[in-house]
C-alpha positions in Angstrom: -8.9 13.2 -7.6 -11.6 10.5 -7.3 -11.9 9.1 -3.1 -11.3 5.2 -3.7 -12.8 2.9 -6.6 -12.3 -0.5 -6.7 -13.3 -0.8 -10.2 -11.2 -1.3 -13.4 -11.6 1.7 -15.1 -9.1 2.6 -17.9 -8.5 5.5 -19.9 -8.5 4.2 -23.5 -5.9 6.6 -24.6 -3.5 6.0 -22.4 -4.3 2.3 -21.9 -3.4 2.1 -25.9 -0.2 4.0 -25.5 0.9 1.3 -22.8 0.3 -1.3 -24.6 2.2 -0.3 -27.4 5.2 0.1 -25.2 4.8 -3.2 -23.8 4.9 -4.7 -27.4 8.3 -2.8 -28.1 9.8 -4.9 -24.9 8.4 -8.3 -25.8 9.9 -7.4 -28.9 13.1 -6.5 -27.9 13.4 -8.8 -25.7 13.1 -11.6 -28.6 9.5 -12.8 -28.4 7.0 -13.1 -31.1 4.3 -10.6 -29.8 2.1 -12.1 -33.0 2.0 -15.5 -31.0 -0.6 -16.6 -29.9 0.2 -16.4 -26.2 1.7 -13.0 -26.1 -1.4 -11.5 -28.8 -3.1 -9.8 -25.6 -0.3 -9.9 -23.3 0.5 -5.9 -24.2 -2.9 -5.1 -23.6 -3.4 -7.5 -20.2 0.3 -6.0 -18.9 -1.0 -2.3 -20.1 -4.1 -2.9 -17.6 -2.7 -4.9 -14.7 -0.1 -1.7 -14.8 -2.7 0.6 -14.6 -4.2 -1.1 -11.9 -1.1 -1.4 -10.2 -0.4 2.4 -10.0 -4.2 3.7 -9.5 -3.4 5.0 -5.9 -1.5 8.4 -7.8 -5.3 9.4 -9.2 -7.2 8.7 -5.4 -7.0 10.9 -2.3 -6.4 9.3 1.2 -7.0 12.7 3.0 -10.4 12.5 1.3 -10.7 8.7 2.0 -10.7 9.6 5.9 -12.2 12.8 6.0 -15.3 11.1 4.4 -15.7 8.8 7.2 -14.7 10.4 10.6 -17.6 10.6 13.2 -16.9 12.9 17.0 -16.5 10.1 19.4 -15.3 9.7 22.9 -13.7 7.1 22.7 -9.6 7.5 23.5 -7.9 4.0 23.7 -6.1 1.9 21.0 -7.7 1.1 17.9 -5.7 -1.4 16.3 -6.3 -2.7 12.6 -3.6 -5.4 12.0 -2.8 -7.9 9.5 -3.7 -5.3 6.3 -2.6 -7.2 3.5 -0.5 -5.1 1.2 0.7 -5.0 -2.7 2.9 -2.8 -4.2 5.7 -2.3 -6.9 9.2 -1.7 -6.2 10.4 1.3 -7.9 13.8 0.6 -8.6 13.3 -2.4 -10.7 9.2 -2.6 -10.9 9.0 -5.9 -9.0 6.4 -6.5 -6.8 6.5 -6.3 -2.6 3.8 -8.1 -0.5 3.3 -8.1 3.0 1.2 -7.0 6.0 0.8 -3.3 7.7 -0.1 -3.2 10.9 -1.6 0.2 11.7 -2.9 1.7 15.1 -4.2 5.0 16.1 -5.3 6.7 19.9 -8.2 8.7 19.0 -8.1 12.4 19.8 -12.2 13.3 19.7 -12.7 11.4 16.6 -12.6 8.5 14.9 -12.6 6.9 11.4 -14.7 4.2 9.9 -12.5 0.4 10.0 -12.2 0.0 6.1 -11.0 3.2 5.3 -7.2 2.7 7.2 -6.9 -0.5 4.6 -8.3 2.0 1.6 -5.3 4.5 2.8 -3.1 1.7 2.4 -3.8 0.7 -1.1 -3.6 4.3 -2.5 0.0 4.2 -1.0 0.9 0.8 -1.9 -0.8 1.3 -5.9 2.4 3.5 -6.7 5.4 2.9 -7.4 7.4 3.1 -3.6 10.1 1.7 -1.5 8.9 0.5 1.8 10.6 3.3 3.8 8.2 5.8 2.0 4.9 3.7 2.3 5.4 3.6 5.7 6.2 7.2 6.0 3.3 8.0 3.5 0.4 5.9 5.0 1.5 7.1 9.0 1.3 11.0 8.0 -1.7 10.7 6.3 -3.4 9.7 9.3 -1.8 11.6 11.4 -2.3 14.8 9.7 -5.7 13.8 8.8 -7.7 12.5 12.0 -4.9 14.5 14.7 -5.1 11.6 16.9 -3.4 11.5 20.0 -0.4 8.9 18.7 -0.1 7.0 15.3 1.5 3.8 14.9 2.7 1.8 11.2 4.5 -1.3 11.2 4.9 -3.1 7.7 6.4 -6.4 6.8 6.7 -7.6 3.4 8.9 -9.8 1.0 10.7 -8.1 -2.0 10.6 -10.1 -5.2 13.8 -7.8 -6.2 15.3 -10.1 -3.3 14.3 -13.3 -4.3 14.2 -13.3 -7.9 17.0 -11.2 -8.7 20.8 -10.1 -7.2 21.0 -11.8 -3.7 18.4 -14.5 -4.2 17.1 -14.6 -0.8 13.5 -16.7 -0.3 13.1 -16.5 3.1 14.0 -12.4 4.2 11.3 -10.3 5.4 11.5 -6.0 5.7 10.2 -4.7 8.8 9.7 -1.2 8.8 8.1 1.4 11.2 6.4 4.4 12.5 5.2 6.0 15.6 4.1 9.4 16.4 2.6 10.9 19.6 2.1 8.7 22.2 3.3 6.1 20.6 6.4 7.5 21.1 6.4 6.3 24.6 8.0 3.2 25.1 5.2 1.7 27.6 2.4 2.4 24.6 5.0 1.4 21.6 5.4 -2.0 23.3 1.9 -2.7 24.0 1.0 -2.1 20.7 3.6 -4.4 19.2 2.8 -7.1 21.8 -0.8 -6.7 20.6 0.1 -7.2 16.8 2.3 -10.5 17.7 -0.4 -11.6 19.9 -3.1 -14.3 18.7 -6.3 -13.5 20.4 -8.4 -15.8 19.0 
């Protein structure tokens, strides 16, 4: 498993077979996939799938483990406002949001960028939002042992608004905590710090 690229890299053979399928659907569906619209659309949707799903070939353990430096330092890291894309996988739709993420360092601690790198290999795979929570606050807390873990995400499901209910305007909040964070006096300093605006 490759650490994190941010690179469009595509296996040919399997990029191929992809695209393929995609022309069966905008077939099916009723679309000419010889027009001249839809003549690269199986090949641009075989990619931007591809892309979508990269996080199952990268390793977050290794993501973190690459950048963890012995440090003294045992207060509240906080890394909010993570911008977050991901694909529903009961109908394939995408879910956008922000994770909020916070960790109480236990003798170590972890370069910035690498929490929001954690968050895309979770988010590029096919998840419900339960699981990416779940997903991204383990990781870390297995990985760096900190003394508490924190994971709040909120994001808007296009199965919601394009589909079934309908609803433009609902938001999913869904959390973690682990360690001290379990402690109501930490837990709601935390939150207050993500709904603050400090600037």
């Amino acid at each position: 498993m490759s650490s994190y690229r941010n690179l469009e890299e595509y296996n040919l053979e399997i990029t191929d077979e992809v695209r393929s399928r995609y022309s069966s659907i905008i077939e099916e569906i009723g679309e000419n996939v010889e027009r001249e619209g839809l003549i690269k659309t199986p090949e641009r949707a075989a990619k931007a799938m591809l892309f979508l799903t990269q996080g199952y070939k990268q390793d977050a353990v290794e993501i973190l483990k690459g950048a963890m430096f012995k440090e003294s330092y045992d207060d509240m890291v906080i890394i909010k406002d993570i911008e977050l894309y991901s694909l529903c996988e009961h109908h394939m739709l995408p879910f956008f949001g922000k994770a909020h993420i916070a960790y109480i360092p236990n003798g170590h601690i972890v370069g910035l960028s690498k929490i929001p790198r954690v968050v895309d290999v979770f988010a590029r795979r096919l998840q419900v939002q339960e699981r990416l929570t779940h997903d991204i606050l383990e990781c870390i807390n297995t990985t760096l042992k900190p003394k508490g873990v924190a994971v709040v995400i909120e994001a808007s499901h296009m199965c919601m608004m394009m589909r079934g209910v309908q609803k433009q305007n609902s938001v999913t909040t869904t959390s973690g905590f682990r360690g001290q964070f379990e402690k109501i006096e930490t837990r709601n300093e935390f939150l207050k710090l993500i709904s603050a605006k400090l600037s």
